[in-house]
C-alpha positions in Angstrom: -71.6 -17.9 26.3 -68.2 -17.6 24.0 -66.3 -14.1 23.7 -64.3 -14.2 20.3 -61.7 -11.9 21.6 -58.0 -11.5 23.3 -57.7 -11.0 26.6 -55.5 -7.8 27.6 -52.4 -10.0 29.0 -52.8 -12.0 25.2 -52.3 -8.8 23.7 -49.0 -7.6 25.8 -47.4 -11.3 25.4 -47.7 -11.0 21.5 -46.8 -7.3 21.4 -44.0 -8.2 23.2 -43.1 -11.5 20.7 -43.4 -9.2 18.1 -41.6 -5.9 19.4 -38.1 -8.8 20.6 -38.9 -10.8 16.9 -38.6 -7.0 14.7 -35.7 -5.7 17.4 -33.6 -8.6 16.8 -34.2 -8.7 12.8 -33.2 -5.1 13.0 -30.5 -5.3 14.7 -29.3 -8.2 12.0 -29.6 -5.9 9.6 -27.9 -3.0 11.2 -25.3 -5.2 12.1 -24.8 -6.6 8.3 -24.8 -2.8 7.2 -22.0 -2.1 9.7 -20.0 -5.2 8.7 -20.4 -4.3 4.5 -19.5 -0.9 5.6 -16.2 -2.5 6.9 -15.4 -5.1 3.7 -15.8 -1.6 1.6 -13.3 0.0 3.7 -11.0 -3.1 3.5 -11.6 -3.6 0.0 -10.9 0.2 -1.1 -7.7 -0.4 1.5 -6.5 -3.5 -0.5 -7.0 -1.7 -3.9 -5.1 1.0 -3.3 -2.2 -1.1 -1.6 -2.5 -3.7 -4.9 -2.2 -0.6 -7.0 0.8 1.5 -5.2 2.6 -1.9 -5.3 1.9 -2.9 -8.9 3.1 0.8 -9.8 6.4 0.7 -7.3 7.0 -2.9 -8.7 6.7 -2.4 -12.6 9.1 0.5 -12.2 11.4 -0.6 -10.2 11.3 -3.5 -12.4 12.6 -1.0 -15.7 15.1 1.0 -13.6 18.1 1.2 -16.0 22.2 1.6 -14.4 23.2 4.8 -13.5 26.5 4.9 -15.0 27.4 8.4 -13.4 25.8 8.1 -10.4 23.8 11.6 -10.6 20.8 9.5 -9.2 21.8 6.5 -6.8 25.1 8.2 -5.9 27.2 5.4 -6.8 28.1 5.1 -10.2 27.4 1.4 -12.2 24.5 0.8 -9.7 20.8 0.6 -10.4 19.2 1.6 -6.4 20.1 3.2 -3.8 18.7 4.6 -0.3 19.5 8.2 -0.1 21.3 9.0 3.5 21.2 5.2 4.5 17.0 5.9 4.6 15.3 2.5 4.0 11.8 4.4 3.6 13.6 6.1 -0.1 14.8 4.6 -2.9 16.1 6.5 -5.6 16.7 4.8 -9.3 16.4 5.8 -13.1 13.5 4.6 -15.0 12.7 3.8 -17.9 12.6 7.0 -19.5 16.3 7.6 -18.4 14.9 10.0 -15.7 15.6 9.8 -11.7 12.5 8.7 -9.9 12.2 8.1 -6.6 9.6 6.5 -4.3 9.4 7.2 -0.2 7.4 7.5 2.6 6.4 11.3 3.4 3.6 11.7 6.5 2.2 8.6 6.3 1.6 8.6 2.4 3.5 6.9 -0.2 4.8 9.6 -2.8 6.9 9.2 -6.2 9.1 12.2 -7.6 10.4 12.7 -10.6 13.2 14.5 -12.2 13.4 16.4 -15.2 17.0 14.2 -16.3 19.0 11.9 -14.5 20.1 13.9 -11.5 18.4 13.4 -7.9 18.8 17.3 -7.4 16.3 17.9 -9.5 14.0 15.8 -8.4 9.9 17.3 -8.7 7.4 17.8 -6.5 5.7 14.8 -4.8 2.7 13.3 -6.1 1.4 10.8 -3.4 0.4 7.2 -4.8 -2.0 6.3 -1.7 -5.3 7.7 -0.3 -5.8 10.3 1.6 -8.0 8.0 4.0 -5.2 5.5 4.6 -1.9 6.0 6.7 0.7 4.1 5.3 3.1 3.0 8.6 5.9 1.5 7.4 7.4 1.4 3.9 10.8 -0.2 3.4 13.1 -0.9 0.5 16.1 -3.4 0.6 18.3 -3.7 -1.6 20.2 -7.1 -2.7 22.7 -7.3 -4.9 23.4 -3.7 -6.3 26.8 -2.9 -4.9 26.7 -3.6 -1.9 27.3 -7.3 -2.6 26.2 -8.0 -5.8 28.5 -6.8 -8.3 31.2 -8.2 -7.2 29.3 -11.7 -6.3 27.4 -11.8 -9.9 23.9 -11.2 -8.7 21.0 -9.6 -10.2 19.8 -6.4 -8.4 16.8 -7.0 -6.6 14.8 -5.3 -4.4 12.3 -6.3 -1.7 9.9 -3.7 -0.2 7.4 -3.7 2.1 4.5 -1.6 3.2 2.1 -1.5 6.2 -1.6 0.4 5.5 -4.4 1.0 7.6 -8.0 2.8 6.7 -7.7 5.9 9.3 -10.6 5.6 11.7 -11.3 1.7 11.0 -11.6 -1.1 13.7 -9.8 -3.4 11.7 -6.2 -3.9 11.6 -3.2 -3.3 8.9 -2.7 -4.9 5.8 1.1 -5.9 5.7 2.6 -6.5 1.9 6.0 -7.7 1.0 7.5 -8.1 -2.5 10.7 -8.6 -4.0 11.5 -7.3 -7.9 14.1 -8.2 -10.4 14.7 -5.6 -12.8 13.6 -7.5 -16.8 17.2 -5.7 -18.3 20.2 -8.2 -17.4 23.1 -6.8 -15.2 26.1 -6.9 -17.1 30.2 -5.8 -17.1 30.8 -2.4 -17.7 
């Protein structure tokens, strides 16, 4: 006589094929939700680096002279760092006003003044997200004065930034950049 039937031991070996088979597709899908969770982060981290530099570069790229040096300090030059800082850079833009980017508790900020003097710069209005900390921003400037003038170069300057998502595993993005200004240096 044939019983069509499982024995009890058939029954735990394939309830426990089938409870190891659905544990490890869920944890494939947990760990894929995790992972896209951290390419959003790094994504939104990478935006918002691609758009402070793209707004720091296009206008430091229009900064005009500062023939009195109300702005930069020194007159016939187009950047400075105020007090030797290399996290500031003061400059007039485009409009003829003094702008000047810097790093204030781990955000990028721009300020703006109301004419071409850096004492009456504005408030600061921070160019990078809340949910990053910006470590390290630097400006150098070439050829503005310091050695430039004298030697025939262009102004340039090169900056640099560090950012990190706050509360992420993964690690900083670094950016580096160096911008001309578009309006030729010449002789006053």
């Amino acid at each position: 006589m044939q019983k069509n039937g499982f024995t009890l031991i058939e029954l735990l070996v394939a309830m426990t094929v089938f409870i190891i088979v659905i544990t490890g597709a869920l944890n494939v899908f947990v760990s894929g939700f995790k992972q896209q969770g951290e390419v959003l982060d790094l994504i939104e981290t990478l935006n918002n680096v691609s758009y402070i530099s793209e707004y720091i570069s296009r206008a430091l790229r229009m900064a005009q002279k500062d023939i009195n040096g109300a702005c930069v300090a020194v007159p016939k030059n187009n950047f400075s760092n105020p007090g030797g800082a290399s996290y500031v850079i003061n400059f007039i833009n485009y409009q003829g006003k003094c702008q000047q980017f810097s790093l204030e508790g781990g955000m990028v900020v721009v300020r703006k003044s109301s004419d071409k003097s850096a004492v009456n710069l504005g408030a600061a209005v921070p160019l990078s997200l809340t949910s990053l900390s910006i470590s390290n921003l630097r400006f150098q400037i070439i050829g503005d004065g310091q050695t430039g003038q004298a030697a025939k170069e262009q102004p340039k300057v090169t900056f640099n930034l560090q950012a990190q998502k706050l509360n992420r595993s993964f690690g900083s993005i670094s950016f580096q950049t160096t911008i001309s200004q578009r309006q030729l240096d010449i002789a006053y």
